[in-house]
MARBA-3410 file (N, C-alpha, C, O; in Angstrom, 1 decimal):
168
18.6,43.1,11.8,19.7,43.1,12.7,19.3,42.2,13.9,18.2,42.3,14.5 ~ 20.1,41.5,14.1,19.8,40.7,15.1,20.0,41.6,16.5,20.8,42.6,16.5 ~ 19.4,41.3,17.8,19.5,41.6,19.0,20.7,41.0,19.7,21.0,39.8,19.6 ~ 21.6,42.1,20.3,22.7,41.8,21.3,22.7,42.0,22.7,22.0,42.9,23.1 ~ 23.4,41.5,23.5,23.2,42.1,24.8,24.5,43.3,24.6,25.6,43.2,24.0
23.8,44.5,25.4,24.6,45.8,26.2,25.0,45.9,27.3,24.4,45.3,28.1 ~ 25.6,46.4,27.5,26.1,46.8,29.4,25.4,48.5,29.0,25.8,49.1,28.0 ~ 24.5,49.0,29.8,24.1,50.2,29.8,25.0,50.7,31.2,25.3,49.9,32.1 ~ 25.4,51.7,31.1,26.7,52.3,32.2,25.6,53.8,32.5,25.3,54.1,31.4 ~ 25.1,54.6,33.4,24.9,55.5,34.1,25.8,56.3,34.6,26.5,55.7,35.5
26.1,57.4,34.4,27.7,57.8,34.9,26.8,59.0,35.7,25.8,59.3,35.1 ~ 27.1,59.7,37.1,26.8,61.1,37.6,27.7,61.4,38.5,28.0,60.6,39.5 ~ 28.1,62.6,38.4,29.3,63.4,39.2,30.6,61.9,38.9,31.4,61.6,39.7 ~ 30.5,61.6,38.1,31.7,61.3,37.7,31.9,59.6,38.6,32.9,58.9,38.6 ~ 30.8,59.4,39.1,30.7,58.1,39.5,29.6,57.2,38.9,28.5,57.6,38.6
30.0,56.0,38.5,29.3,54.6,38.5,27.6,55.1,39.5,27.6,55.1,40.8 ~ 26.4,55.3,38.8,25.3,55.2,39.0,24.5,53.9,38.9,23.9,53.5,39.9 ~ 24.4,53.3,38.0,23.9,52.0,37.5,24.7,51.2,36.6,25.7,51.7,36.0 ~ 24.3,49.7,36.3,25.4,49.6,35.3,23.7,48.7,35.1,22.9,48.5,36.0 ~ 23.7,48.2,33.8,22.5,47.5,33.9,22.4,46.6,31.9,22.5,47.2,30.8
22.2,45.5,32.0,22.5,44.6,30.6,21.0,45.1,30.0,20.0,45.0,30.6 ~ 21.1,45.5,28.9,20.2,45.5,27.9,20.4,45.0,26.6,21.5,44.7,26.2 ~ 18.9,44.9,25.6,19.3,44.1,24.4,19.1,45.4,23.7,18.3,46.3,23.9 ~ 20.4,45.3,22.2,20.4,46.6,21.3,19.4,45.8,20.5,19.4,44.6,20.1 ~ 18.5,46.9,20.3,17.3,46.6,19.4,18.0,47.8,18.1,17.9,47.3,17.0
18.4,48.4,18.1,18.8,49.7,16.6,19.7,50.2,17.3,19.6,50.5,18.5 ~ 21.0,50.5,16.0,21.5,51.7,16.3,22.1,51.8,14.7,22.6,50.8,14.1 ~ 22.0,53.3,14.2,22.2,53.8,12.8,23.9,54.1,12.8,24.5,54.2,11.8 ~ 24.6,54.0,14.2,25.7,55.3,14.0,25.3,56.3,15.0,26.1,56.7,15.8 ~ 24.0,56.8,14.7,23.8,58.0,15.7,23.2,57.9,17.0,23.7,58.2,18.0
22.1,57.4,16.7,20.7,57.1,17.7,20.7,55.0,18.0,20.4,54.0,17.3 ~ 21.0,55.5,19.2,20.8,53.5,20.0,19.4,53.4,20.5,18.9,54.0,21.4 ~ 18.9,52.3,19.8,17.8,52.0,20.8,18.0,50.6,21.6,18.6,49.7,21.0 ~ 17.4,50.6,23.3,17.9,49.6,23.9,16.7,49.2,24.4,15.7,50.0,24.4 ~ 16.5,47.7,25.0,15.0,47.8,26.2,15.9,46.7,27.1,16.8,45.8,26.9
15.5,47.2,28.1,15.7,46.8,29.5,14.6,46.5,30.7,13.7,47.3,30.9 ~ 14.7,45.8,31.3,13.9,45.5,32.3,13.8,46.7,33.2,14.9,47.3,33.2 ~ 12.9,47.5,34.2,13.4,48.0,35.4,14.6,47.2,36.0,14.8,46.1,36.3 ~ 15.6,48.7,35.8,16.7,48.0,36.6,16.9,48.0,38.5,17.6,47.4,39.3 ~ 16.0,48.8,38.6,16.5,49.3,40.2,15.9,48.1,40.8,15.0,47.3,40.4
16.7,48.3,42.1,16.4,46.8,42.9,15.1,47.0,43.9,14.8,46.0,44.6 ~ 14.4,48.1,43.9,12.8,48.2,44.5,12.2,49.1,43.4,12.7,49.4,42.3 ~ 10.8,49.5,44.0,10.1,50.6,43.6,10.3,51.7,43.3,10.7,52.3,44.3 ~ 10.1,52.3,42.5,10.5,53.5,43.0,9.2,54.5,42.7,8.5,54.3,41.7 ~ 8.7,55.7,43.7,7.7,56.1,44.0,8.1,57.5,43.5,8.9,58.1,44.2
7.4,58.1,42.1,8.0,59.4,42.3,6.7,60.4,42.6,6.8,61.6,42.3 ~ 5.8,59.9,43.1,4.4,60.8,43.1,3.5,60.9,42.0,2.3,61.1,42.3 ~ 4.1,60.8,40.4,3.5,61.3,39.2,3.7,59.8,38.6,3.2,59.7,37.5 ~ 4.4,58.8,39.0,4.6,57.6,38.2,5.3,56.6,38.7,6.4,57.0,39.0 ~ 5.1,55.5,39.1,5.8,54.2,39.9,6.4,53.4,39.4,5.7,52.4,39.2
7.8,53.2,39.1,8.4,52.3,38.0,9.0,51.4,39.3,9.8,51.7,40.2 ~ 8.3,50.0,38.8,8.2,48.8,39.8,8.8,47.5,38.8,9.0,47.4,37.6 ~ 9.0,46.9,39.7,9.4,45.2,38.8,8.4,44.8,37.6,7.3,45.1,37.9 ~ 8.6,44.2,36.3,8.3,44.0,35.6,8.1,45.1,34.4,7.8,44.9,33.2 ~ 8.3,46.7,35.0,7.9,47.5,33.8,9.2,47.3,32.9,10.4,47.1,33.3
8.7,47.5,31.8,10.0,47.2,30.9,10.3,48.9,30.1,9.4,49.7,29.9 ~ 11.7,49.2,29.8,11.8,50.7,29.5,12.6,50.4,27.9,13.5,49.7,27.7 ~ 11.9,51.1,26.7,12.5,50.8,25.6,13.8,52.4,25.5,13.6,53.5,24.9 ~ 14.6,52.2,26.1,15.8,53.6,25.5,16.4,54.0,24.4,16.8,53.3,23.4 ~ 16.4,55.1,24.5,16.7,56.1,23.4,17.9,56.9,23.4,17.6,58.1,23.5
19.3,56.7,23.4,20.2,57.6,23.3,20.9,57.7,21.8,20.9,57.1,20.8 ~ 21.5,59.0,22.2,22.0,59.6,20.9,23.5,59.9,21.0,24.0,60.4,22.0 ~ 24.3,59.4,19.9,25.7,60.1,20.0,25.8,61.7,20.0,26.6,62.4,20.5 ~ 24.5,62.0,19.3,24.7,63.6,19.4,24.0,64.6,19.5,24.0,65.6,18.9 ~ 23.2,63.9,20.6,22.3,64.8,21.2,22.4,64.7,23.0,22.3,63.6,23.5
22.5,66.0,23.7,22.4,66.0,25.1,21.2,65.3,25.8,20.9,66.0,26.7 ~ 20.4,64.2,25.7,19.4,63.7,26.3,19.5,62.0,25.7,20.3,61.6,24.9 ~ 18.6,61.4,26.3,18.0,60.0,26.6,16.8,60.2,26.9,16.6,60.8,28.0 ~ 15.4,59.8,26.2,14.3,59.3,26.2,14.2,57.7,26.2,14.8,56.9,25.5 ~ 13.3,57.4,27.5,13.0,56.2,28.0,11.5,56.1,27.9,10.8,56.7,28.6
10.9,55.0,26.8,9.7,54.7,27.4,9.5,53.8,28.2,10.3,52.8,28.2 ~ 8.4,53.9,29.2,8.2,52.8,30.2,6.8,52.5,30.0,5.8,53.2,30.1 ~ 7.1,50.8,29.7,5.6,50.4,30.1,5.6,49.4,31.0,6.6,48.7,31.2 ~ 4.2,49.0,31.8,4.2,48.1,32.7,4.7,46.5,31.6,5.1,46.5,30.5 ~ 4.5,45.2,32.8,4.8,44.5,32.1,4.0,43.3,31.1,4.1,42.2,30.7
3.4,43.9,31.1,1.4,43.6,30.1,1.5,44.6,28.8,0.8,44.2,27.8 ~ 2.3,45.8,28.6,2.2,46.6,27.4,1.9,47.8,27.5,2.2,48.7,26.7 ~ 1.2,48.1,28.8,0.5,49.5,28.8,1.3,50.5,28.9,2.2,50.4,29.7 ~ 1.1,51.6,28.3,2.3,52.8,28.6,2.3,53.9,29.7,1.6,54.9,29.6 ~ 3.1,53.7,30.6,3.5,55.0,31.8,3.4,56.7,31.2,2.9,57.8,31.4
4.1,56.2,30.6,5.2,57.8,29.5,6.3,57.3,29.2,6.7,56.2,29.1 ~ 7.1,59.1,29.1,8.6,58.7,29.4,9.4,59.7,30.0,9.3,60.9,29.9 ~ 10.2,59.0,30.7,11.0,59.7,30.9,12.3,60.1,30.7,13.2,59.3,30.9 ~ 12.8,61.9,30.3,14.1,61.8,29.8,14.7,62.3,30.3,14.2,63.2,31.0 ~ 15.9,62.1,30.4,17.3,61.9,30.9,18.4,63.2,30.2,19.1,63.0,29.2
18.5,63.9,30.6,19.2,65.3,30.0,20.7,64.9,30.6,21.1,65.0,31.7 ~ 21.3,64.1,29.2,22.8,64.1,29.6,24.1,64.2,28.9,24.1,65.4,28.9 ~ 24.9,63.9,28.4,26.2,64.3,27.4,26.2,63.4,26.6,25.9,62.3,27.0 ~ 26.5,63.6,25.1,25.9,62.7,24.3,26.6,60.9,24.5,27.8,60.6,24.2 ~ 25.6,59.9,24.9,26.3,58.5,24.8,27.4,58.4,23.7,27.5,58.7,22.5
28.4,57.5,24.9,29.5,56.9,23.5,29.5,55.5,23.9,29.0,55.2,25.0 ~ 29.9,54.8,23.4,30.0,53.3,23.0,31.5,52.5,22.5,32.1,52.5,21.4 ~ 31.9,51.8,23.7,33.6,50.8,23.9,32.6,49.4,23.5,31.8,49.1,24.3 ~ 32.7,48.8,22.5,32.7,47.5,22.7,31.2,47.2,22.6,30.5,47.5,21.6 ~ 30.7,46.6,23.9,29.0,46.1,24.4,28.6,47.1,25.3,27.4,47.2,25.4
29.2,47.9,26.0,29.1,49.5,26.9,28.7,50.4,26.1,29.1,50.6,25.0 ~ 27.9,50.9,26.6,26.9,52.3,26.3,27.3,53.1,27.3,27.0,52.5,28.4 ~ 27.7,54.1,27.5,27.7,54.7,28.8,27.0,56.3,28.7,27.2,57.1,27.8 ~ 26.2,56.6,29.9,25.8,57.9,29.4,26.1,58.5,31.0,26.0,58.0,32.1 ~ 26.4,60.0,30.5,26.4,60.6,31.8,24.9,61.7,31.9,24.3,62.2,31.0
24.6,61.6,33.1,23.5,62.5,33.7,23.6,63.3,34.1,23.7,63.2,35.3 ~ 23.5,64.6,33.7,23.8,65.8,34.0,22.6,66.6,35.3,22.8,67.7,35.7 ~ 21.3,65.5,35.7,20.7,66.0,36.7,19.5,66.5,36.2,18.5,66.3,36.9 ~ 19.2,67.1,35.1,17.9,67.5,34.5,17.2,66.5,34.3,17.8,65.4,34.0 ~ 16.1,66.5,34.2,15.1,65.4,33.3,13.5,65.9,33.2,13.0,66.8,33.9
12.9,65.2,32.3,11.5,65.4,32.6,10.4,64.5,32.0,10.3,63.9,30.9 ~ 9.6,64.4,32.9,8.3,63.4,32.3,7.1,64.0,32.0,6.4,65.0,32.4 ~ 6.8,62.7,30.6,5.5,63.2,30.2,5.3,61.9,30.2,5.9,60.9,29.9 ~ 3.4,62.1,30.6,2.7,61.2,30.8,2.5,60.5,29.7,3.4,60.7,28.8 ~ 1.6,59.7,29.4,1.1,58.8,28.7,0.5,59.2,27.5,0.7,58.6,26.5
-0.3,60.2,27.7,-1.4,60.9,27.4,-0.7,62.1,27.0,-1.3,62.6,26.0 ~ 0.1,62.6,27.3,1.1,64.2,27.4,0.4,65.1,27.7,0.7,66.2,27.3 ~ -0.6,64.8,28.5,-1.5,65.9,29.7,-0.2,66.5,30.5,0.1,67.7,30.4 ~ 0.3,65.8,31.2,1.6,66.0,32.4,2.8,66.1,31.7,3.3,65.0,31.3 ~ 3.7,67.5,31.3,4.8,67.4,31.2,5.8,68.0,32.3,5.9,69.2,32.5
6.4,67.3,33.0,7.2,68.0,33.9,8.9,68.0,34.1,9.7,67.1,34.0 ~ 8.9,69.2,34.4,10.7,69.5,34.6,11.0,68.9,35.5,10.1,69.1,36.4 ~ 12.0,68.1,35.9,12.6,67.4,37.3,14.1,68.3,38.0,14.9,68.9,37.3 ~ 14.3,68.2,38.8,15.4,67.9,39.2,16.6,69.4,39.0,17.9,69.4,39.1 ~ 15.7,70.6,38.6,16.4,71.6,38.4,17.3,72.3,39.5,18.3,73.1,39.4
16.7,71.8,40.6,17.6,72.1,42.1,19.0,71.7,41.8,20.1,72.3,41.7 ~ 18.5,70.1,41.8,20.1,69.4,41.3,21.2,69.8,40.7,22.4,69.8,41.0 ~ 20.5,70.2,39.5,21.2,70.8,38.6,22.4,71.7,38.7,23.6,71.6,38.5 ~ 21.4,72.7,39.2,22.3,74.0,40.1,22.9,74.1,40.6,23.9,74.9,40.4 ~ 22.5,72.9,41.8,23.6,72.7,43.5,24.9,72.0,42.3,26.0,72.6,42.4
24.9,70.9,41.3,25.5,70.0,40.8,26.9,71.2,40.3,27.9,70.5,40.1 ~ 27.0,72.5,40.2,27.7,72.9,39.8,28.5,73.4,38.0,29.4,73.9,37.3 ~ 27.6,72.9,38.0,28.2,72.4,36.3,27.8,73.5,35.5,28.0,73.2,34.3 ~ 27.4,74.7,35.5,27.6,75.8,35.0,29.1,76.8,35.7,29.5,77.9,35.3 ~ 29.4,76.3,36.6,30.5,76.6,37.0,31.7,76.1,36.0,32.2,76.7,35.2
31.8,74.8,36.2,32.8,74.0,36.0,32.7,73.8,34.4,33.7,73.9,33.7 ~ 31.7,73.6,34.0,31.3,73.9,32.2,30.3,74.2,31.9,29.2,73.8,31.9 ~ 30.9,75.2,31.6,29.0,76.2,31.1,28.9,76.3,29.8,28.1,77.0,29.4 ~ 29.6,75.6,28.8,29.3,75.1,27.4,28.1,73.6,27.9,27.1,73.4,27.3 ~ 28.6,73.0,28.7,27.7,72.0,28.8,26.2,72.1,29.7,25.3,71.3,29.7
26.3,73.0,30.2,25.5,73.6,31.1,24.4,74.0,30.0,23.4,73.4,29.9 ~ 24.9,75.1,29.1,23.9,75.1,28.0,23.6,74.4,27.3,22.6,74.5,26.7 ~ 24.3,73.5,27.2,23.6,72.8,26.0,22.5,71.4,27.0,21.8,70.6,26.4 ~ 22.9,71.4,28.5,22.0,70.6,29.3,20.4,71.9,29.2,19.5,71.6,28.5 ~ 20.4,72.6,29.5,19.1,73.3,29.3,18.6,73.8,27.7,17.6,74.6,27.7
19.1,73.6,26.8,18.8,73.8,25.2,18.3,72.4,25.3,17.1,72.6,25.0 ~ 18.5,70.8,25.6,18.3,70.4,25.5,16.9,70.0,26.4,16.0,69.5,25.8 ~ 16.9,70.1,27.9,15.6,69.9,28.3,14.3,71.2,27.9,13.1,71.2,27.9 ~ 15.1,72.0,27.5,14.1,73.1,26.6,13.1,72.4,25.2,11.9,72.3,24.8 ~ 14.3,71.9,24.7,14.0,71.1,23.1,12.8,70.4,23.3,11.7,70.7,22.8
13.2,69.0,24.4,12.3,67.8,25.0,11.0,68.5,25.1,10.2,68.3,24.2 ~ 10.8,69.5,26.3,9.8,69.8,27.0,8.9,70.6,25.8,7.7,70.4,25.8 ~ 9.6,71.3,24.7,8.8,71.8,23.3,8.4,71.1,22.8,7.2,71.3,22.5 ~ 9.1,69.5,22.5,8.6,68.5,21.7,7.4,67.7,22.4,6.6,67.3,21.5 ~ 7.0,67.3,23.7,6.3,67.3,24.5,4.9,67.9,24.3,3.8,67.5,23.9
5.4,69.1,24.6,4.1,70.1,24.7,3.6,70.2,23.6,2.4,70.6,23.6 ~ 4.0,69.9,22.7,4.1,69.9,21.3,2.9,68.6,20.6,1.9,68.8,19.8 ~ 3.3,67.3,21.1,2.9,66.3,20.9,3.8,65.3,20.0,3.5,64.1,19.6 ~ 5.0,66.1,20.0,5.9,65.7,18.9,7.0,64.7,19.7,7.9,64.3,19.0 ~ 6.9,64.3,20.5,8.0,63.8,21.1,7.6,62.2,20.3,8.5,61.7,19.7
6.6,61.5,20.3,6.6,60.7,19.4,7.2,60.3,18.5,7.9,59.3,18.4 ~ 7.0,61.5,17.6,7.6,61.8,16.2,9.4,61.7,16.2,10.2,61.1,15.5 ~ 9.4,62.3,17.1,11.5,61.8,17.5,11.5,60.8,17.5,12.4,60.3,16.8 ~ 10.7,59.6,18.3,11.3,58.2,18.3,10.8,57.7,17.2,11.4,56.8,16.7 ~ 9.8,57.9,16.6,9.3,57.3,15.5,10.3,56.9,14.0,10.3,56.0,13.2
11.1,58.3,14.4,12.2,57.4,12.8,12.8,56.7,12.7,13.2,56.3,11.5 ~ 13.2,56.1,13.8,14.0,54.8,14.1,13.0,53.4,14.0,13.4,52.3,14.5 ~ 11.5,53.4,13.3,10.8,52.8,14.0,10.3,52.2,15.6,9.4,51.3,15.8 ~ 10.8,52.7,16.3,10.8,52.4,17.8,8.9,51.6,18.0,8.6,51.0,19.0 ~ 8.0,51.9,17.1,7.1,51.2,17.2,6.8,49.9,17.0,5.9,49.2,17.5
7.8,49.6,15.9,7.9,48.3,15.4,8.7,47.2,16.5,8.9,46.0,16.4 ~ 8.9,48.0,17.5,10.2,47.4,18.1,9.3,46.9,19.5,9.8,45.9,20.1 ~ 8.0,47.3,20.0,7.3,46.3,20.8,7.5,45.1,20.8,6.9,44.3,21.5
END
């Protein structure tokens, strides 16, 4: 398959977060893989990982699964981790990918010494077990899943069937 450019779309609380061009490296039907440059326009410092200009992020979304796995490596090869993205399953108009963020996420290091839950305050304050609590569960079934597969050592193994190694 040849490589195309995407519009990756970020959707939260119902607004335009990011919009950002990546190239489609795979998609079956179910599972897209994308790589992208760091899109944000500085640094960003989260204490446990620094995603700066030149790291490049290979993504992982699914039509039907609540999450997005991102690997990130600097821009030499070396690997950060990744970080995932607990959100409603991506759909796709056209060259648009769009995924929404439901506020969860969590990173595991490099090594998968470090796995951590993010952003569960958000979550909360975000409302969204109010407003849909079918989606609410299935946003914590899914950072439950991640953080198993993680601890596990297996989170690998999820991206691995798509080849995602061949795709450096």
């Amino acid at each position: 398959m040849s490589a195309r450019s995407v519009e990756v779309i970020l959707v939260k609380a119902g607004q335009t977060k990011i919009r950002y061009a990546a190239q489609l490296l795979a998609d079956d039907g179910a599972h897209l893989v994308v790589r992208a440059p760091w899109a944000g326009e500085d640094e960003r410092d989260f204490g446990f990982v620094r995603f700066e200009r030149g790291d490049v992020f290979t993504e992982h979304y699914w039509r039907d699964r609540w999450y997005a796995v991102k690997e990130v490596r600097t821009g030499d090869g070396a690997l950060k981790g990744w970080y995932c993205d607990i959100t409603r399953p991506a759909t796709t108009d056209g060259d648009e990918l769009t995924v929404e963020d439901l506020d969860l996420d969590l990173w595991v290091s490099a090594d998968s010494s470090s796995v951590l839950r993010l952003d569960e305050d958000e979550f909360e304050a975000s409302g969204l077990a109010t407003r849909d609590p079918a989606a609410a569960e299935q946003a914590v079934r899914a950072l439950d899943e991640l953080e198993l597969l993680a601890r596990q050592g297996k989170l690998t193994v999820l991206l691995a069937h798509t080849g995602s190694s061949d795709l450096r």
